[in-house]
N, C-alpha and C positions, 0 to 999 in steps of 0.2 A: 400470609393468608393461608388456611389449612382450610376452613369450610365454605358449604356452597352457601351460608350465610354471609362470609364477609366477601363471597365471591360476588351476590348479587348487589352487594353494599357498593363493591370497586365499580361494578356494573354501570349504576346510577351516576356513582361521580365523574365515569368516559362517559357519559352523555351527555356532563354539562361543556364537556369539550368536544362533543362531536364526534365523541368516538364510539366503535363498537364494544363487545366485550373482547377481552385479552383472551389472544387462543393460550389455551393451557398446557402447560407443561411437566404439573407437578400429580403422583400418584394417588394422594391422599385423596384432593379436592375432586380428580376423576373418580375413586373408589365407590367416593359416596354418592356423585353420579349415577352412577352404575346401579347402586342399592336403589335409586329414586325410580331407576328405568324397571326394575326387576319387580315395585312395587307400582301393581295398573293402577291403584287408586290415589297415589300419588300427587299432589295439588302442581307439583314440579316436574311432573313425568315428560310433559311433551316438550318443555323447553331444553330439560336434560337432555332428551334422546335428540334434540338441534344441535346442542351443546357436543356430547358425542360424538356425531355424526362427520359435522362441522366445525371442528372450533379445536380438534385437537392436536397440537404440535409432535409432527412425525419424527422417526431416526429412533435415537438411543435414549430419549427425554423418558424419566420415571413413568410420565403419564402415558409414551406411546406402548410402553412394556403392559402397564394395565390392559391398554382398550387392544392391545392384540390378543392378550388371555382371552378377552372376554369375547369376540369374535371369535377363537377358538372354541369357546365354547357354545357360541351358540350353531357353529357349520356341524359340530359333532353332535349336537339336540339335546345337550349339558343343559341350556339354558334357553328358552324358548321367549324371541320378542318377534309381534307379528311385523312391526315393520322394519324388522331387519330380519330379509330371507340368508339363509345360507350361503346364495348365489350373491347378495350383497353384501356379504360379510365377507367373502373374498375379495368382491371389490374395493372394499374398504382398505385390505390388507395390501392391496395392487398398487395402491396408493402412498402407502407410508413406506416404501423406497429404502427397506433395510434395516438391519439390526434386530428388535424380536421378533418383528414382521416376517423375517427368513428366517428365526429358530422356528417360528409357531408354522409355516408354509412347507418346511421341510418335517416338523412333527405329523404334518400331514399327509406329506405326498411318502413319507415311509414308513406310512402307517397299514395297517390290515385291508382296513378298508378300500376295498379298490378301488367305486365310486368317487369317494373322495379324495385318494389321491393322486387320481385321471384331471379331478378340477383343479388341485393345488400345484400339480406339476405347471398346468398350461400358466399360471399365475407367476410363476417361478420362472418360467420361461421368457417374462418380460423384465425381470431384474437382473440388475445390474449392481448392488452396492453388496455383494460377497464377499466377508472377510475371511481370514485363515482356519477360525473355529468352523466357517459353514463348509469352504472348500474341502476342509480335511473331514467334515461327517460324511460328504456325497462323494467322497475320494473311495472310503470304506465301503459305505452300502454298494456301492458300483462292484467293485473287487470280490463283495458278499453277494452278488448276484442279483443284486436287487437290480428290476427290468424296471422300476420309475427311474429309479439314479442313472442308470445306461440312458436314457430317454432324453431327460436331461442335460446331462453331459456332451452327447450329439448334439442335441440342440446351441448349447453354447460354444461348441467347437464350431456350427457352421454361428455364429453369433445372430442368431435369430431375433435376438432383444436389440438385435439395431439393422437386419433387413427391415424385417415386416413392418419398422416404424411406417408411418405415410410419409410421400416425398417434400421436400419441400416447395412449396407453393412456386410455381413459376413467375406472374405477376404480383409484385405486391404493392396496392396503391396506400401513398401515404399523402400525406398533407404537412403542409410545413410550419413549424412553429420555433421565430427566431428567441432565442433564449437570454441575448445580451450578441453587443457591439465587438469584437476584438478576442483577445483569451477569455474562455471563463473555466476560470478555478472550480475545481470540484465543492469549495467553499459556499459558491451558488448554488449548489446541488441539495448539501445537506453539510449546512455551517461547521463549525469547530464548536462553536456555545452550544450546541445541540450533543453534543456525541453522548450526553449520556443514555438520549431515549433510543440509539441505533437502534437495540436488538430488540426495541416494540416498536413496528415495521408502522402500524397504524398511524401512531402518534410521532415519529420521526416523519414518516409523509408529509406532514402539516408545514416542515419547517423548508421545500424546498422552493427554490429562487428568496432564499434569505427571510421566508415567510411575506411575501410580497401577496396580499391577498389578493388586488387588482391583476396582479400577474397570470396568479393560480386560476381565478375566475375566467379571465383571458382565454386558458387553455382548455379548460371547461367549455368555455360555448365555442370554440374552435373543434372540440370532439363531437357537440350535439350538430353541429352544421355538416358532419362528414363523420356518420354514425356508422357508416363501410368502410372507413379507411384508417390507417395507423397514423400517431402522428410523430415527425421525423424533428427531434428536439437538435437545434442548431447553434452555431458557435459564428455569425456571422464577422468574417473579414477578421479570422483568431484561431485560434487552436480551442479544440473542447477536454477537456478536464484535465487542464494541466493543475499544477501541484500536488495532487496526489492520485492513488488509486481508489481509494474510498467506495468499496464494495456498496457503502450505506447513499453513495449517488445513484450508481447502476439502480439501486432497489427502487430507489426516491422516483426516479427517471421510467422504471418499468410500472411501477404501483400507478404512475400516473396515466403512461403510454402502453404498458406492455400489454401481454396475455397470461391469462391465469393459468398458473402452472397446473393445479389439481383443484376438482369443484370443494374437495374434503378438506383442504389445507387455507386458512384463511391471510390473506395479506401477502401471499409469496408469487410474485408476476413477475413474468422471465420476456424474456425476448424484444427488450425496447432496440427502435433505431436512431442511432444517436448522429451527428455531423459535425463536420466544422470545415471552414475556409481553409486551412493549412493541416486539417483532421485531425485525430483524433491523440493525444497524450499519449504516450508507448505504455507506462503503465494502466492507466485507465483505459486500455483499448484493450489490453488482456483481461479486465474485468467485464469490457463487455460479451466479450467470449466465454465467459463463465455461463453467463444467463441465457446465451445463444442468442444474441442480439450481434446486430451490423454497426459497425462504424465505417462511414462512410467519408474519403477527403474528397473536399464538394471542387475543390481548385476554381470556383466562381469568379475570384476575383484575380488580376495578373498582373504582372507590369506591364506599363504601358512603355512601348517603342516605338523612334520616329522610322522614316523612310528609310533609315541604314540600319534597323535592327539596334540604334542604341537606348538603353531605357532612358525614361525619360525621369527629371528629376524634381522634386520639389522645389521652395524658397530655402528648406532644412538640410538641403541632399537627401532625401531620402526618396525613393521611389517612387512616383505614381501610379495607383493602380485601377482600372481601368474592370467594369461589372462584363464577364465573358456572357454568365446569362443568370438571371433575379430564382432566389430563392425567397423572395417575400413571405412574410406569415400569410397561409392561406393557397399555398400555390401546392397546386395537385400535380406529384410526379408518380411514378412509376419506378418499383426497382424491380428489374429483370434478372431472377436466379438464374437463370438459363446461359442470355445473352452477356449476363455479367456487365449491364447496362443499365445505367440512368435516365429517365426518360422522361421530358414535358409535351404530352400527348405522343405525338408520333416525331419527335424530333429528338432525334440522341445525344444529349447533354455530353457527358463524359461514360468514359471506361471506371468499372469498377472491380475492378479483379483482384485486385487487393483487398476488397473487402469482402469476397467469393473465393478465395483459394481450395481447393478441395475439403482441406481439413476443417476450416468456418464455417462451410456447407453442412459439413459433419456434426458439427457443434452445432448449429441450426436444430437440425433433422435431430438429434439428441435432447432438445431442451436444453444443453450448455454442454461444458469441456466435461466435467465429473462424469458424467456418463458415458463418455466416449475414453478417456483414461480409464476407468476400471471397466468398462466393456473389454478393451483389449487384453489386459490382464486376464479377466477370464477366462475370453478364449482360449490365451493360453493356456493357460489353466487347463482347460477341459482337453486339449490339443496334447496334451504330456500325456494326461493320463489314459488317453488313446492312444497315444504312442503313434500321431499321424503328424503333419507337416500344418502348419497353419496357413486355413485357408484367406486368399484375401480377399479380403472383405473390405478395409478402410481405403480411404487412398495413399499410396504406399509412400512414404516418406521422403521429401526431396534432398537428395544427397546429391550436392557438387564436389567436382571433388578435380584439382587443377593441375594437371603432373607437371612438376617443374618450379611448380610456386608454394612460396614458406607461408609460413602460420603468421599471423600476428597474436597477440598474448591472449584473447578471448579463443580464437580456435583453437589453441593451445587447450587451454582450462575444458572446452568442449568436446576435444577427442578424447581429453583421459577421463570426463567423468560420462560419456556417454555409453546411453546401455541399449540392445535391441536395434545399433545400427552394423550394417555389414561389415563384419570381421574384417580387422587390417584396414579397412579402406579410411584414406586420411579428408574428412569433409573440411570444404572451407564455409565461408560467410554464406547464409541463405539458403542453408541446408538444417533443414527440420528434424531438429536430436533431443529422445528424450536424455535427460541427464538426471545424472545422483544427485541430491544435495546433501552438503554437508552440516550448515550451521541454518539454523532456523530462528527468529524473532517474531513475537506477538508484542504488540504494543495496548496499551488498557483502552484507550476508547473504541479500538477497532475489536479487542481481545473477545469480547461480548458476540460479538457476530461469528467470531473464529470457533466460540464454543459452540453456538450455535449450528455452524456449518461442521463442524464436527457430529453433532449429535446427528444432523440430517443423513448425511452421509457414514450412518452409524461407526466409526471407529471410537475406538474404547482404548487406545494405548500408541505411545507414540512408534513410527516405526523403527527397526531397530538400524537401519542402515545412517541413520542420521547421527552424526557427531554430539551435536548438543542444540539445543533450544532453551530459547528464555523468552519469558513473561513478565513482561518490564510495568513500569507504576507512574513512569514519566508524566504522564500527559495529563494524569491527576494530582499531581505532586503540591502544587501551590494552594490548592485549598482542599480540605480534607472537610466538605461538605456531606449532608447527609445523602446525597444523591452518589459519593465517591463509596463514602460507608455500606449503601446500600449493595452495590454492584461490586464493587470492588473486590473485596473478602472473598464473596461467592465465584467470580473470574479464578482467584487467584486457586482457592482448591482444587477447582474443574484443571485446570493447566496442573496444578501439583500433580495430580494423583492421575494426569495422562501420560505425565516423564516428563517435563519442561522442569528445568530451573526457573523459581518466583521468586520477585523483587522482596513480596511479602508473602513469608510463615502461617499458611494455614492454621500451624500450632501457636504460632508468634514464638517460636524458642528462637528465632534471630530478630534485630531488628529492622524495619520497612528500609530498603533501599530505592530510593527515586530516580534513583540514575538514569540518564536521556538514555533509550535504548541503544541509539545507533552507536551511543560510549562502547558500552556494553557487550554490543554485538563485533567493534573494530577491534575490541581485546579477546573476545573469545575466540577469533576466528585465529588461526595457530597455523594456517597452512595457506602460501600464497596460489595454490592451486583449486583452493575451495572454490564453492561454488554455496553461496547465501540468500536465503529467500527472507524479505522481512516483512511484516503490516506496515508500511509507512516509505514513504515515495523519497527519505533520505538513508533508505539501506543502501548505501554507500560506501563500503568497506575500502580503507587503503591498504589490504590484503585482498588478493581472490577477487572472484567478479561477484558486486550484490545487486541485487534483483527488486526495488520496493514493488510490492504486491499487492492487490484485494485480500482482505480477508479471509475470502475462498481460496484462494491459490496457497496462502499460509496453511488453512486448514489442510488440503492435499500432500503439501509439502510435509506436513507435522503425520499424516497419516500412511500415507504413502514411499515416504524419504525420495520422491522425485518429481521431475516438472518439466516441461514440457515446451520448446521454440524454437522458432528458425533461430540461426549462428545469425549473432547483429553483426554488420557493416563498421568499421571500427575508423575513427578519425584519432588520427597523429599529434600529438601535442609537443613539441619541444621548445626550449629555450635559449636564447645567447645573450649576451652582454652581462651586466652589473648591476644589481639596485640599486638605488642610494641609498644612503645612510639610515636615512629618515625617512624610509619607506616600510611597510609591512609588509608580509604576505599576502595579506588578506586582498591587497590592493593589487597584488600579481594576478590573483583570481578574478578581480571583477575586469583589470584589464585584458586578461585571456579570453574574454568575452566580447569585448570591445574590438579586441584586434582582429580575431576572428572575422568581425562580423563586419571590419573597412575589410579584409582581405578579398570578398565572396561578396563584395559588391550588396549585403546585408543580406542575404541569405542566410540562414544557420544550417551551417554544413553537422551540427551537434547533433540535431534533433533525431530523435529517433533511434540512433547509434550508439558504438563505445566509444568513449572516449579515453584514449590511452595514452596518459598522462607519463610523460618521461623525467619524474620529478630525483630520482634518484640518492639526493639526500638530504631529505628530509625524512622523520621516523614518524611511524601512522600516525600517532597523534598530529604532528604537525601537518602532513601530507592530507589528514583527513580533512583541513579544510577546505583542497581543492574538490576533493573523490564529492566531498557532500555538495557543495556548489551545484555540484554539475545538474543535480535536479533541477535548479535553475536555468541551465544550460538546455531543457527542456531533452539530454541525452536519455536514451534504455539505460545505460550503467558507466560503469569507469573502472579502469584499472592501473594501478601505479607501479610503474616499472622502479625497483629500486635497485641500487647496488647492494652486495652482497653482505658489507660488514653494516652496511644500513638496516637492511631485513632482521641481520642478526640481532641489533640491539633491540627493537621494536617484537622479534617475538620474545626476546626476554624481558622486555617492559610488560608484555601480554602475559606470560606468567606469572611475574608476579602480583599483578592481578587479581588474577583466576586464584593463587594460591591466597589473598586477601578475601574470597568470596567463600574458600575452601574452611580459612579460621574461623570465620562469622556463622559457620556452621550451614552454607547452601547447598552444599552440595545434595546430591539423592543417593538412595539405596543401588541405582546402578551406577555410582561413583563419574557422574559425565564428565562432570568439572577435573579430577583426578586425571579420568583420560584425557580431557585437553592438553592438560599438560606433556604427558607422556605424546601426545602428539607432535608439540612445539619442542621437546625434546627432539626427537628424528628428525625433524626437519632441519633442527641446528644443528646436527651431525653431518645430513646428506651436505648442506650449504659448506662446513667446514671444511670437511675431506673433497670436496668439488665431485662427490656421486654426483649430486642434483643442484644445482648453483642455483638463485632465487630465478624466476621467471623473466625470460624477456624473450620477445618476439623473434623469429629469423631476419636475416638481414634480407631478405628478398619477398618477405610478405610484402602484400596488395592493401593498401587503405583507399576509401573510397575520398579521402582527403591527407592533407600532412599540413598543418599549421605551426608557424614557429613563432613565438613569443619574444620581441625583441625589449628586454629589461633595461634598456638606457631610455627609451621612451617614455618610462615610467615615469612622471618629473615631479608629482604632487600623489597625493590621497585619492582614490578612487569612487564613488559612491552610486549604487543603483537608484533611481529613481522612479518614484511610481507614475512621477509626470501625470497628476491628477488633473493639472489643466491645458492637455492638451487640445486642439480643436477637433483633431479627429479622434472620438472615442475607442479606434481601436488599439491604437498605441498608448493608452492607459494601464498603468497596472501590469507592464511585461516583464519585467525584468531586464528586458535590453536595453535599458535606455541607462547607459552608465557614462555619469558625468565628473570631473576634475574638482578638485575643491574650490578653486577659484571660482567656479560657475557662479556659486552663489556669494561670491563679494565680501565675505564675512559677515553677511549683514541678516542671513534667512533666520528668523526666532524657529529654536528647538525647544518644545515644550516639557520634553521627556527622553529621558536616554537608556540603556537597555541593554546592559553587558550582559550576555549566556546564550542558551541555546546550546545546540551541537557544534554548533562553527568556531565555539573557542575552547581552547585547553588551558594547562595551569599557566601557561606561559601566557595570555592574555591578564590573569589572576595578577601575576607578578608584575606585567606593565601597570594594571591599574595600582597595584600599591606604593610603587616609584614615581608614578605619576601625582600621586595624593602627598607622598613625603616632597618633590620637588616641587608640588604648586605651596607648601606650608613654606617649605625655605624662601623661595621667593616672595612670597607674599604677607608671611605670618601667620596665616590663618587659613580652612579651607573653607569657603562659601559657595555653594551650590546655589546656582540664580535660575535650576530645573534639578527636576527630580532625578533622579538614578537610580534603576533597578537593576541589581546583580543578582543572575544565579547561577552560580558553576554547575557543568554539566554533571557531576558525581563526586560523592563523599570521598572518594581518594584525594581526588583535588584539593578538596577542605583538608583532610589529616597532612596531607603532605605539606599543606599551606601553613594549618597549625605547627606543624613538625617546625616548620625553619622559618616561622616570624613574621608572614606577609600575611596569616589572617588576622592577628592583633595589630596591623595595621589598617586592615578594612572595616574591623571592628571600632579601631579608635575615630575613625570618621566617620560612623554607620549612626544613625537615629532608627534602628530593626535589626533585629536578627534574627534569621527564623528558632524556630525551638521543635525541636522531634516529639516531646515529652508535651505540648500543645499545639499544635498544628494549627494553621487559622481555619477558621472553619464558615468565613464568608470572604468573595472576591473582593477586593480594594475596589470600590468605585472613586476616589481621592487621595491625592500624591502630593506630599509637602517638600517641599524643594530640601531634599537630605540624601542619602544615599540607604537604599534598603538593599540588605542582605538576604536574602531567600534561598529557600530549602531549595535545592539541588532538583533539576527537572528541565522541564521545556518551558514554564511560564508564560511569558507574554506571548511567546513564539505560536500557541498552540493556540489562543484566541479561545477554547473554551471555559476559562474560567476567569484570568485576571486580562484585564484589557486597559487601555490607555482611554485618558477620558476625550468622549465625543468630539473631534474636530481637532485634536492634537496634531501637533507636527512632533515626529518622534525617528530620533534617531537610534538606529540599532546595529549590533551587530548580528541578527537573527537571518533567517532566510524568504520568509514572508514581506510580501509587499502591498498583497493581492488586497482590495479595497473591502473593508469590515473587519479586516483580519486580526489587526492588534489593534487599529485601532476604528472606531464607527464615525461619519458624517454626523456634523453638528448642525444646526438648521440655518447656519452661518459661514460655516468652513468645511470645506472636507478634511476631513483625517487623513493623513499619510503617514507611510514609513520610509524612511529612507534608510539603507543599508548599508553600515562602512566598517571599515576596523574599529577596534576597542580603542586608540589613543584619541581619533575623530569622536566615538562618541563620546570617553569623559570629558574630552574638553570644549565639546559642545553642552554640556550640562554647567559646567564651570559658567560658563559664559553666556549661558541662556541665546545660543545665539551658533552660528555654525562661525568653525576659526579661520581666519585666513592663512596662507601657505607660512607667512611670518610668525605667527603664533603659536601654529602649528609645530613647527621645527624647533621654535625654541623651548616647548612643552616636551618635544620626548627628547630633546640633547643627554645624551648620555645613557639613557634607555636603553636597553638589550631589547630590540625588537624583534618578532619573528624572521630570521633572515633567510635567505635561500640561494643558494650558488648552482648554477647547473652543471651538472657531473660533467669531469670532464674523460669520462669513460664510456666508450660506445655500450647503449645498451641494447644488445641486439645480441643473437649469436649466429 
């Protein structure tokens, strides 16, 4: 679209969806704008000057560059519009928060004129998004004497752009609106089948509670009934947005509930208050902090105990629990900034100071975390070049710090990469540090918002302290539709030409790589001491500690090279005894879960914490199926303590790699990829010579748990269950509910099966191809009585597979193969009982584009279980996923039917299964 012809065209056609028009972002389409406003006789003139006014997207976007010229020119009397005074045309500029906005306000305020640049400084004095080109022009003019820049400079030394904010409100009344029974998935919020309309904030609104219109109406006449009060979106008797962080929820959740961020910017609302029964997702709760919105844990509901304090239990064992006090849709509380209190009238529910810590307040009273991140910066900034002490102004960072007591492996990774906290001093867990990062990850349906959040936050280049960054193609891998066509391309330049390594060639001189990013991201990372931020709630490294993120905090990270949190709480994971034979890994995992949670009486001591997985040897890839789990595990992160000749082999599996991404021609102009190398070189030296031995904990660190894994108790196949019919709807869809293959008798029908995702490697590849050559010996023939979908995580996999003979085995049983050279270009809504091969991605996993048909029962080995997600309710059945190792799902597709423990063992005899023996080397020092 280039003109305001086909501008008005697109116009008409968002109205027959109920939409407004698209705020604009592109130079041209503004330009001619501009020409329409400049002409008074104009047939177009006053909807252009709305258009203008209001409708233009801020930061570094081509069109915010135009309309900041053109406000420059009319404060200097260049160009005269009477309803844009000068004095609003700085308003204007007050509002687009960085990038030309500060070349053209700093053009001003160091300009001759002294009138105007008395107005442009006081304008300048409320920003905050200053990059290195502005710092270093008012670094000069100061030094040159210039008495605006001295002006300035004080002022952001005492950080006036975040005193003179207003305080945050001391009452805030809100009204309640329960959102769903038990967990709910950020999937509720704003689907996976939606991700491609993220970054048009308008039309992504439409699709949240799963586009449930009686929902959405619901919350509608719940806002017209309490037109004074906020409404407090809840997660009754569950956890609120677990599975991932999904920036495009927070947005869904504020556009519905929140406050508008600026009257000039259209569709961008910050500050929603979000709840839950067990609160708020670790990841998802730092996205609510972006937008300066409260997550609140409502602890409503409790175990119930008899006369002696013991809980009391179901017919299930499982706990009962027992309403402390009703958040009903419609119930008017009160949240007190002040008291740090909950409140129904004059009765004090619970404490909430968790969801008030000084620095949430801060984020509040800012509009979100980005303004209080580069706030601080500046002042610094300004503080140097004064040559004075920094005054304080934030609330000053909480540093514990415990003489006598060791690190576990996250405070480890925290002291060495932390910057800006007190020299020498050693912080432990729940000490607030900002830190470096090293490897950064965008992944493509959240990448859109990342670019976006970039532009707003004007950076133009990645920072340089960051290791490496990629921009992965995952999540549209499986259909190369015209909606992937559309978006995609255009992602992938904006990432090129910011410094990220892209899956896919702007220029196309290499060809598309789909690779699951979290592949991607577990081979680039070269140093177990890094420290990883990713788009996507399975950046889960079995190197270094990873971080899944909002889209915003990606953005930060890629602009910034750091980020920002308290030291997580870390829980102990170890091992004893022996698998059997005929066990997988995979089934270690889901059991680590299980045991956990008979240990802690069902508590999840996981939640929210690290979890420090003493897996030792196993090598990342293998390892990576626990680290990613743990998102499941509803943990902040994971880290895997390895032995040392383990580490070694795993970062030489990661270069070479990198040096395959290096041939293919990925690399960029600042040679990222080369230097990882050179990275995972040193570190295979320090490891060798024993300068720096791989990471492991002190033997006297503090965990807030230690869990041990007993592997003789393992006795069959493990499998998560979404338990879609249970009676109480909050225990649906959790992840906890992991049951024995027995459970189901051999008798449950599986409709559809589902080898890939992140959770397997080649070594899963290999089981399915042995599996396929021994059901032929046995049988004579292989007959699929359910569909099979396979997609390996990454083209390595495939070559290495072609390399030595197990993809012309998969091949020989396939009825599909994808093809690079035609890509499909419409989802499968229909599966014929065969085995399809698929392009290398996330697929069924990701639910936005190929899904299982309505009402299926589907076994997977994926991570998703969440209800819609691979697979949608039928008007007769619900859809589930159930999630087990790769040898449970092929031969649950074989058999149309889940296997029993007999069939099972005699399906993988002889099988190289994933194995795992617990180190028998303390890993500790």
């Amino acid at each position: 679209m280039n003109t305001y012809t086909d501008y008005l065209k697109e116009i008409e056609e968002r109205k027959e969806q109920g939409l407004h028009p698209k705020p604009i972002d592109g130079a041209e389409l503004l330009s001619e704008i501009i020409e329409q406003i400049k002409d008074v006789d104009n047939k177009h003139r006053e909807e252009s000057l709305n258009f203008f006014i209001y409708n233009v997207l801020p930061g570094t976007t081509s069109a915010a560059s135009v309309k900041a010229k053109f406000l420059k020119e009319i404060i200097l009397g260049e160009s005269v519009v009477k309803e844009i005074t000068p004095a609003f045309a700085l308003e204007q500029l007050l509002h687009m928060k960085g990038g030309p906005s500060i070349e053209v306000l700093l053009d001003l305020a160091l300009s001759d004129d002294e009138a105007i640049a008395k107005e442009a400084a006081e304008v300048l004095k409320t920003q905050v998004f200053l990059y290195e080109a502005d710092t270093t022009r008012l670094e000069a003019a100061y030094k040159a004497g210039n008495s605006i820049a001295k002006e300035l400079i004080e002022s952001y030394a005492k950080a006036e752009f975040f005193t003179k904010l207003p305080e945050v409100e001391e009452k805030i009344e809100v009204v309640t609106f329960i959102a769903g029974v038990g967990d709910i998935s950020t999937d509720l919020l704003s689907p996976g089948g939606d991700a491609h309309s993220r970054s048009d904030r308008e039309l992504h609104g439409q699709c949240i509670f799963e586009h449930n219109k009686a929902q959405q109406e619901e919350l509608k006449a719940l806002q017209a009934q309490h037109p004074d009060k906020r409404v407090m979106l809840i997660a009754e008797k569950g956890t609120m947005g677990v599975g991932s962080s999904r920036m495009s929820g927070v947005n869904n959740v504020a556009l519905w509930t929140g406050v508008k961020a600026s009257p000039y910017v259209p569709f961008i609302n910050i500050a929603p208050i979000i709840a839950g029964t067990n609160g708020i997702s670790p990841i998802f709760l730092t996205t609510v902090g972006v937008t300066g919105g409260i997550g609140i844990d409502l602890k409503n509901w409790v175990k119930k105990t008899d006369a002696e304090g013991n809980v009391i239990k179901d017919e299930n064992g499982d706990p009962v629990l027992e309403e402390k006090y009703s958040v009903a849709t419609g119930t008017v509380l009160t949240v007190n900034t002040k008291e740090k209190k909950l409140y129904h009238g004059d009765q004090e529910l619970i404490d909430i100071s968790a969801s008030l810590t000084p620095q949430k307040v801060e984020f509040i009273k800012a509009g979100g975390s980005y303004a209080v991140v580069f706030g601080k910066k500046l002042q610094t900034f300004a503080s140097k070049v004064l040559g004075t002490d920094v005054i304080p102004v934030y609330a000053p960072s909480k540093e514990i710090s415990i003489e006598g007591q060791g690190l576990t492996a996250v405070e480890k990774i925290f002291n060495k990469n932390a910057v800006g906290s007190t020299p020498g001093k050693v912080l432990h867990a729940g000490s607030d540090v900002r830190v470096e990062v090293n490897i950064v990850g965008s992944q493509d349906t959240t990448g859109l918002m990342t670019s976006q959040e970039l532009e707003m936050m004007a950076a133009t280049i990645i920072s340089p302290i960051v290791d490496g960054a990629y921009q992965s193609g995952c999540h549209t891998a499986s259909v190369w539709d015209n909606k992937s066509k559309a978006n995609i391309p255009r992602l992938m330049k904006f990432m090129n030409d910011f410094g990220l390594i892209t899956a896919r060639d702007p220029e196309n001189k290499y060809k598309p790589m789909t690779d699951v990013i979290h592949k991607v991201l577990n081979d680039i990372t070269v140093d177990d001491w890094a420290i990883i931020i990713g788009g996507d709630s399975h950046t889960r490294m079995s190197k270094g500690v990873a971080f899944g993120a909002d889209s915003g905090t990606v953005a930060l990270a890629l602009a910034t090279g750091e980020a920002s949190m308290p030291i997580p709480q870390s829980v102990k994971v170890t091992f004893k005894g022996e698998m059997k034979p005929y066990m997988d890994f995979r089934d270690v995992v889901h059991a680590t879960q299980q045991q956990m949670l008979a240990q802690f009486g069902g508590d999840n001591v996981f939640q929210g914490r690290i979890i420090e997985v003493h897996l030792g040897t196993l090598t990342a890839d293998q390892a990576f199926t626990f680290t990613d789990w743990t998102a499941e595990m509803k943990a902040k992160a994971s880290i895997c303590i390895s032995e040392d000749e383990t580490l070694i082999e795993s970062l030489e599996i990661a270069k070479s790699r990198i040096q395959i991404m290096i041939d293919k021609g990925m690399d960029n102009k600042l040679n990222v990829l080369k230097g990882l190398i050179a990275i995972a070189d040193k570190r295979i030296a320090e490891i060798k010579s024993g300068e720096k031995p791989a990471l492991a904990p002190d033997a006297n660190a503090k965990y807030f748990a230690e869990v041990e894994i007993d592997l003789e108790k393992i006795q069959e196949p493990m499998i998560a269950d979404p338990d879609v019919n249970n009676e109480d709807v909050s225990k649906r869809y959790t992840h906890d509910t992991i049951r024995p293959l027995s459970y189901y008798g051999g008798t449950k029908q599986v409709d559809l099966g589902f080898v890939g995702s992140c959770m397997v490697h080649k070594g899963d590849m290999q089981i399915l191809a042995q599996m396929l050559k021994n059901i032929e010996a046995l049988q004579g023939k292989v007959e699929f009585k359910a569909p099979l979908v396979v997609a390996p995580p990454t083209y390595n996999i495939v070559d290495e597979l072609k390399a030595e003979g197990d993809w012309e085995v998969l091949q020989k049983y396939s009825g599909f193969e994808f093809d690079d050279n035609a890509p499909k270009a419409e989802a499968r809504t229909k599966y014929e009982n065969m085995l399809y091969l698929e392009r290398p991605g996330c697929n069924l996993c990701m639910g936005n584009q190929e899904k299982a048909e309505p009402g299926d029962t589907v076994m997977a080995t994926s991570t998703r279980l969440f209800q819609g997600r691979v697979v949608k309710d039928s008007g007769e059945k619900k859809g589930e996923s159930l999630l087990s190792s790769t040898p449970v799902v092929v031969l649950s597709t074989i058999l149309g039917r889940t296997p029993n423990l007999e069939e099972y063992q005699a399906a993988v005899k002889g099988i190289n299964l994933t194995k795992f023996k617990p180190s028998s080397k303390l890993l500790a020092v």
